[in-house]
MITORRO-125703 format. One record per residue: residue number from 1; x, y, z of N, C-alpha, C in turn; residue in one letter; chain. Coordinates in pm, whole numbers. Example, Ala and Ser with C-alpha at 12.3 -4.5 7.8 and 13.67 -1.06 7.14 Angstrom:
REM MITORRO-125703
{k: 1, nX: 1319, nY: -569, nZ: 780, caX: 1230, caY: -450, caZ: 780, cX: 1320, cY: -330, cZ: 780, r: A, c: A}
{k: 2, nX: 1285, nY: -225, nZ: 708, caX: 1367, caY: -106, caZ: 714, cX: 1290, cY: 3, cZ: 787, r: S, c: A}
REM end
This chain:
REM MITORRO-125703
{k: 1, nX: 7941, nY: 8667, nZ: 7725, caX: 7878, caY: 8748, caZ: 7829, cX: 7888, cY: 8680, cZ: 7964, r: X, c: A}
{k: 2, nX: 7888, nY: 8590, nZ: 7995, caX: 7900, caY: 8452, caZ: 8069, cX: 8027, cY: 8497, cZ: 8187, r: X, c: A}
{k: 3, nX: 8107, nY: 8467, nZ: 8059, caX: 8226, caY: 8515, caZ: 8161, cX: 8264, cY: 8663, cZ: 8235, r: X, c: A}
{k: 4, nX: 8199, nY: 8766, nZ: 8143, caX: 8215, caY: 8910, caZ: 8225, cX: 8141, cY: 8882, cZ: 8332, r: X, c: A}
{k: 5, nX: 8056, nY: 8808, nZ: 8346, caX: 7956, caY: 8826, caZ: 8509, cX: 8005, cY: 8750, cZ: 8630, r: X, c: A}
{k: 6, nX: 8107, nY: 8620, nZ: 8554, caX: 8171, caY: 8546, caZ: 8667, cX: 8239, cY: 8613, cZ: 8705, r: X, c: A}
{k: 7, nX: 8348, nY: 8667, nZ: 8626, caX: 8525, caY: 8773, caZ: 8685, cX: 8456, cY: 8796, cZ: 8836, r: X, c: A}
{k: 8, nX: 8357, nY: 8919, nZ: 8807, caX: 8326, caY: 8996, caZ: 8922, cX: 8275, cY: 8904, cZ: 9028, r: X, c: A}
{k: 9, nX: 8158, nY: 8813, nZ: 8993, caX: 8123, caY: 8742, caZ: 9067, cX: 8197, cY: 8667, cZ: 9162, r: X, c: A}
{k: 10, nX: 8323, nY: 8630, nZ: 9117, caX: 8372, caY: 8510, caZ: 9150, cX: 8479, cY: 8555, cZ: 9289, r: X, c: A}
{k: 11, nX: 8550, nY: 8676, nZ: 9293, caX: 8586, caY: 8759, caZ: 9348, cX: 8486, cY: 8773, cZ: 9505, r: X, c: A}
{k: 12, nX: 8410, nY: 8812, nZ: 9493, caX: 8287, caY: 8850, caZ: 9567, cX: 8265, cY: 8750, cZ: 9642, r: X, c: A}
{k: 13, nX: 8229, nY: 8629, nZ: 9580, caX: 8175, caY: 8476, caZ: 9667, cX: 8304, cY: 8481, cZ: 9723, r: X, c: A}
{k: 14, nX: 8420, nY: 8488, nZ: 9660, caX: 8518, caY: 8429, caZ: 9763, cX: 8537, cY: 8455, cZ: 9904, r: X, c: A}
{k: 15, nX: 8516, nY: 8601, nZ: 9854, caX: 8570, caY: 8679, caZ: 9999, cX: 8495, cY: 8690, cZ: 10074, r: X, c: A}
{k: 16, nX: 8297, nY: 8644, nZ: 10044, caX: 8182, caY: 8635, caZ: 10195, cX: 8183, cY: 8482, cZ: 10186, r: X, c: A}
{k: 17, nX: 8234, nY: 8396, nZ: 10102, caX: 8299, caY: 8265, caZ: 10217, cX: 8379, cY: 8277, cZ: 10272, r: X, c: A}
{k: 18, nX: 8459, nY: 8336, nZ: 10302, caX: 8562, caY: 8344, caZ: 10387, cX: 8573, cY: 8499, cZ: 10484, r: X, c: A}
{k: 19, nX: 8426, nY: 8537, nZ: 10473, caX: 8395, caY: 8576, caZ: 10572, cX: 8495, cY: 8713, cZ: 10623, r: X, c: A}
{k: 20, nX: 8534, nY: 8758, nZ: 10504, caX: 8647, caY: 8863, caZ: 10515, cX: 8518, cY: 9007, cZ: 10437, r: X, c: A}
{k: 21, nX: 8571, nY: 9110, nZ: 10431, caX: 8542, caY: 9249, caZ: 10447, cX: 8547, cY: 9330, cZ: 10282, r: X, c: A}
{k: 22, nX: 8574, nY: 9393, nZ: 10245, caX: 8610, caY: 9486, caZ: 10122, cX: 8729, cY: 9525, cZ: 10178, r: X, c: A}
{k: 23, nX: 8723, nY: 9569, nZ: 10276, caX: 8831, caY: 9684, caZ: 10355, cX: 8994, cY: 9584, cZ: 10383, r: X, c: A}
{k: 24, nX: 8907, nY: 9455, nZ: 10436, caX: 9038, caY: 9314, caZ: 10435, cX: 9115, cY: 9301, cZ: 10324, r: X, c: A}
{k: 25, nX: 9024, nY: 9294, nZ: 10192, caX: 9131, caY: 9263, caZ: 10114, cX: 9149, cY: 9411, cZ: 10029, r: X, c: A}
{k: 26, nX: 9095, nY: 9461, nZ: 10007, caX: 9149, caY: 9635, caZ: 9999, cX: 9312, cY: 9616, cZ: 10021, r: X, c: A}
{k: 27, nX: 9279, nY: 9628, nZ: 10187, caX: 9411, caY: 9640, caZ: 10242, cX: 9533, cY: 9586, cZ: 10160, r: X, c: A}
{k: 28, nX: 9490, nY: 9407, nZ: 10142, caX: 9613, caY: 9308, caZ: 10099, cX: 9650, cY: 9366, cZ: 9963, r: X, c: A}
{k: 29, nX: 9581, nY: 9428, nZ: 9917, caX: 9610, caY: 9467, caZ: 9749, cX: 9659, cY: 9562, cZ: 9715, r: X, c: A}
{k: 30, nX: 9677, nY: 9647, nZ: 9895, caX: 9679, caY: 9835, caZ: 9835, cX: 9643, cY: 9881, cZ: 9782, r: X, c: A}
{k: 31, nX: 9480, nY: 9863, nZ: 9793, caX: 9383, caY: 9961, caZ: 9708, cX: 9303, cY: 9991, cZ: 9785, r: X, c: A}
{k: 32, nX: 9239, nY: 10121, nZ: 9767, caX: 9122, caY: 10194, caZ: 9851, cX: 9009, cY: 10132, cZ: 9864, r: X, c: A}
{k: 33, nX: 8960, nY: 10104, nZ: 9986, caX: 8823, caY: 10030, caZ: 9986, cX: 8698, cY: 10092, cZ: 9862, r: X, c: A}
{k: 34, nX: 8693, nY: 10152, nZ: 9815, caX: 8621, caY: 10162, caZ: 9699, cX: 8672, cY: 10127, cZ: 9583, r: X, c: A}
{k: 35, nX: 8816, nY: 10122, nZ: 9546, caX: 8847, caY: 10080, caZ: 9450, cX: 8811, cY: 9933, cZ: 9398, r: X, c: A}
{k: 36, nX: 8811, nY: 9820, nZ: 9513, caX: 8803, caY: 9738, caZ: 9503, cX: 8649, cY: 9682, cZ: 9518, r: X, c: A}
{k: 37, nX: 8584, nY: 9779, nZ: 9564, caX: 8436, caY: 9825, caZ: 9567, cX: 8404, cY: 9797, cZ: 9395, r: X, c: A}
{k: 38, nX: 8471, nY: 9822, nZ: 9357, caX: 8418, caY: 9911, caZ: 9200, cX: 8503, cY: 9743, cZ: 9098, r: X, c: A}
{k: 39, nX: 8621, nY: 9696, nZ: 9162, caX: 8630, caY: 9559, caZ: 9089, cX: 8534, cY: 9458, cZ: 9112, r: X, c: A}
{k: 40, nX: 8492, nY: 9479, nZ: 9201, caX: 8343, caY: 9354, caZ: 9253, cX: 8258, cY: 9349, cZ: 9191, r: X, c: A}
{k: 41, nX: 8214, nY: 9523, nZ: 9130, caX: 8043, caY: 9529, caZ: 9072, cX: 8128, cY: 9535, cZ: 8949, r: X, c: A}
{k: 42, nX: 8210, nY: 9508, nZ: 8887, caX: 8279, caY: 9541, caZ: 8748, cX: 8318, cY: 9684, cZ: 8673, r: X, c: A}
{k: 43, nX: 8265, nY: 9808, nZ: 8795, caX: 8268, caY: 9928, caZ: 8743, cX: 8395, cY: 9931, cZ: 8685, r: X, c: A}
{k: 44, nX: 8527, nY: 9852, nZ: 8729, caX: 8651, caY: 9874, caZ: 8665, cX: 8744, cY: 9730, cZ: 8664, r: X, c: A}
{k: 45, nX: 8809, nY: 9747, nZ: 8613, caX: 8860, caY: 9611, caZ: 8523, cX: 8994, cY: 9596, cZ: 8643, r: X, c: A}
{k: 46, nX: 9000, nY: 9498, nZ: 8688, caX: 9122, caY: 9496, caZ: 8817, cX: 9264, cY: 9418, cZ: 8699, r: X, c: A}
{k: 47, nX: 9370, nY: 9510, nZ: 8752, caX: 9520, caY: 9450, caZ: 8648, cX: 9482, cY: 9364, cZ: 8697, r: X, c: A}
{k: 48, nX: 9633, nY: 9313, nZ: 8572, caX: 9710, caY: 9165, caZ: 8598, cX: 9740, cY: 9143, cZ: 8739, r: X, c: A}
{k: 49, nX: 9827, nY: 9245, nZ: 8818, caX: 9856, caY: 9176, caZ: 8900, cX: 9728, cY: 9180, cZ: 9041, r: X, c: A}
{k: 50, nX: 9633, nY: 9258, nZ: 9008, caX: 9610, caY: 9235, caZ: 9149, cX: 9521, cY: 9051, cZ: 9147, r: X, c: A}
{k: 51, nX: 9460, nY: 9071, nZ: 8990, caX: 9413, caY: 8859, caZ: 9000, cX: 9508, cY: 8787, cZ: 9035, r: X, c: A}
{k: 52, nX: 9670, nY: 8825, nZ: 8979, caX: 9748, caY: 8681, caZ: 9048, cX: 9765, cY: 8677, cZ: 9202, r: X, c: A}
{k: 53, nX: 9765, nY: 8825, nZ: 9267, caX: 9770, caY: 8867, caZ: 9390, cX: 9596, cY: 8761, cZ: 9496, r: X, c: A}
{k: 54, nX: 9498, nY: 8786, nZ: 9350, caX: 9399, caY: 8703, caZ: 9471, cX: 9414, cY: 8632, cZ: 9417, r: X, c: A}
{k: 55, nX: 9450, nY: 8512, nZ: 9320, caX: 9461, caY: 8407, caZ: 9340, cX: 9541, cY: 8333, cZ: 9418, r: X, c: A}
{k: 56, nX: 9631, nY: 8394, nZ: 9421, caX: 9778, caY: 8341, caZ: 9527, cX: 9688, cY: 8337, cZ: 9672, r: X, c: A}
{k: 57, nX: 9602, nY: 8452, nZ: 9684, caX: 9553, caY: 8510, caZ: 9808, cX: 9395, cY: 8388, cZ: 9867, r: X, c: A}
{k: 58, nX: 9341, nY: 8354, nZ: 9766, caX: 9257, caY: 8279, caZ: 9802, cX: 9286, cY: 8112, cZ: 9756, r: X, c: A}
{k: 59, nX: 9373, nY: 8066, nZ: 9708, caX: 9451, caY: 7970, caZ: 9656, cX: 9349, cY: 7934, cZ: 9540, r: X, c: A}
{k: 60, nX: 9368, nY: 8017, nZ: 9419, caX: 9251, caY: 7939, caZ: 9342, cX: 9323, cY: 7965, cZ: 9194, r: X, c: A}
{k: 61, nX: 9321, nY: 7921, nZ: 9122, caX: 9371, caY: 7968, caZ: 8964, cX: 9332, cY: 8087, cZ: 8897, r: X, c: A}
{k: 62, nX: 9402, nY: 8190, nZ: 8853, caX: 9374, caY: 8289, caZ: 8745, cX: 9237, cY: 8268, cZ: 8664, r: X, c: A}
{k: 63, nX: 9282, nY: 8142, nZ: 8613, caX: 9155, caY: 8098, caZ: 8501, cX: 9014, cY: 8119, cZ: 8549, r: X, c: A}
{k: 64, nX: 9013, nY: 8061, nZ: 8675, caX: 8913, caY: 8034, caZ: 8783, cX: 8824, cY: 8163, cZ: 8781, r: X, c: A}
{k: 65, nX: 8927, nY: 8261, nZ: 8825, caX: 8858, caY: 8397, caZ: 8873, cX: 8818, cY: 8508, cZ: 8739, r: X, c: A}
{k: 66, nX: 8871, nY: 8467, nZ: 8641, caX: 8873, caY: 8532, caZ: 8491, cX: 8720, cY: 8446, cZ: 8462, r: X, c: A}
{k: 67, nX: 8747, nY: 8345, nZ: 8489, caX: 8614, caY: 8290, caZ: 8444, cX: 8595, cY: 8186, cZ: 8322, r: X, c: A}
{k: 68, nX: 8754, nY: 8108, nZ: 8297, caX: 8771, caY: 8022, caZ: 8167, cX: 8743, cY: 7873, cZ: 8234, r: X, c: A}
{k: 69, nX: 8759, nY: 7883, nZ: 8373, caX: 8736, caY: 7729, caZ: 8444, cX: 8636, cY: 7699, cZ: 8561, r: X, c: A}
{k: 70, nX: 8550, nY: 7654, nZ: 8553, caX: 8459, caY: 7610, caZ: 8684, cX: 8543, cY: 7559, cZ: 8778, r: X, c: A}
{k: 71, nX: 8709, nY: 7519, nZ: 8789, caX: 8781, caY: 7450, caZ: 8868, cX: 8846, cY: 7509, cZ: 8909, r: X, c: A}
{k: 72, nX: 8823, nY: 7549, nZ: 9076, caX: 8946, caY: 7649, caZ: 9110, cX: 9100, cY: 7644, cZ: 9149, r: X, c: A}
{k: 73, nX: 9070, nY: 7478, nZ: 9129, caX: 9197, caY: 7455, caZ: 9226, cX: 9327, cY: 7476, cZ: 9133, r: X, c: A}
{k: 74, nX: 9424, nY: 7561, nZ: 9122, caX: 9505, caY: 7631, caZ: 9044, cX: 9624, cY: 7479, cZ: 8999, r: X, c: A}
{k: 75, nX: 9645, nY: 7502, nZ: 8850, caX: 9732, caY: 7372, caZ: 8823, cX: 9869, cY: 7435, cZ: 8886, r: X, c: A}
{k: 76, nX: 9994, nY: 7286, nZ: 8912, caX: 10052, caY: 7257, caZ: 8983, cX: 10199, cY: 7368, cZ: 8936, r: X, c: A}
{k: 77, nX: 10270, nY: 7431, nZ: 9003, caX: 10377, caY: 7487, caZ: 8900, cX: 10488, cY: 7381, cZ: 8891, r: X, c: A}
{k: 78, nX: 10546, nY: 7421, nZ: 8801, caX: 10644, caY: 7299, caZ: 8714, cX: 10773, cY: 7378, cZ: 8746, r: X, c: A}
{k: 79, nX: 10885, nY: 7284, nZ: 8706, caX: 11005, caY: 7346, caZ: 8759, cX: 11067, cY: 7424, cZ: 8629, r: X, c: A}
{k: 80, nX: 11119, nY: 7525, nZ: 8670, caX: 11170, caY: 7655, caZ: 8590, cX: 11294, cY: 7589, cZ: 8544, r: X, c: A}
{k: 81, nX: 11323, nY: 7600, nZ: 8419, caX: 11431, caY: 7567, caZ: 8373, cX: 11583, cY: 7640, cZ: 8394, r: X, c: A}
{k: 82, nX: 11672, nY: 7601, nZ: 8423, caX: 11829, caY: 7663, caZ: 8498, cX: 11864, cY: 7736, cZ: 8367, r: X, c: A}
REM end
């Protein structure tokens, strides 16, 4: 239960520390300011891509914002094999 309350939570803190809007990152995601309204309070489950989209977006790890790590700082990427 723990973790369904962070997802949303964690989302939320980010974006009134940094002092940005619904409508701000709405925008970055291409989603309707209510849509993303409705990923905040958990009314709806946000894809895959729009978490890698805020994690990339707030520099923090997947895990982080899912809610498997108290540590946001996202591990390092490794080099892709040729």
């Amino acid at each position: 239960m723990r973790t369904e309350i962070l997802k949303y939570e964690r989302i939320r803190s980010l974006r009134i520390d940094r002092g940005l809007t619904q409508e701000t990152v709405a925008q970055m995601l291409h989603v309707r300011q209510n849509t993303y309204s409705q990923y905040e309070i958990g009314v709806l489950n946000y894809p895959l891509d729009v978490v890698v989209r805020l994690a990339e977006y707030y520099g923090v790890s997947v895990d982080y914002l899912v809610g498997l790590t108290d540590e946001p700082t996202p591990y390092p990427r490794g080099r892709r094999a040729k």
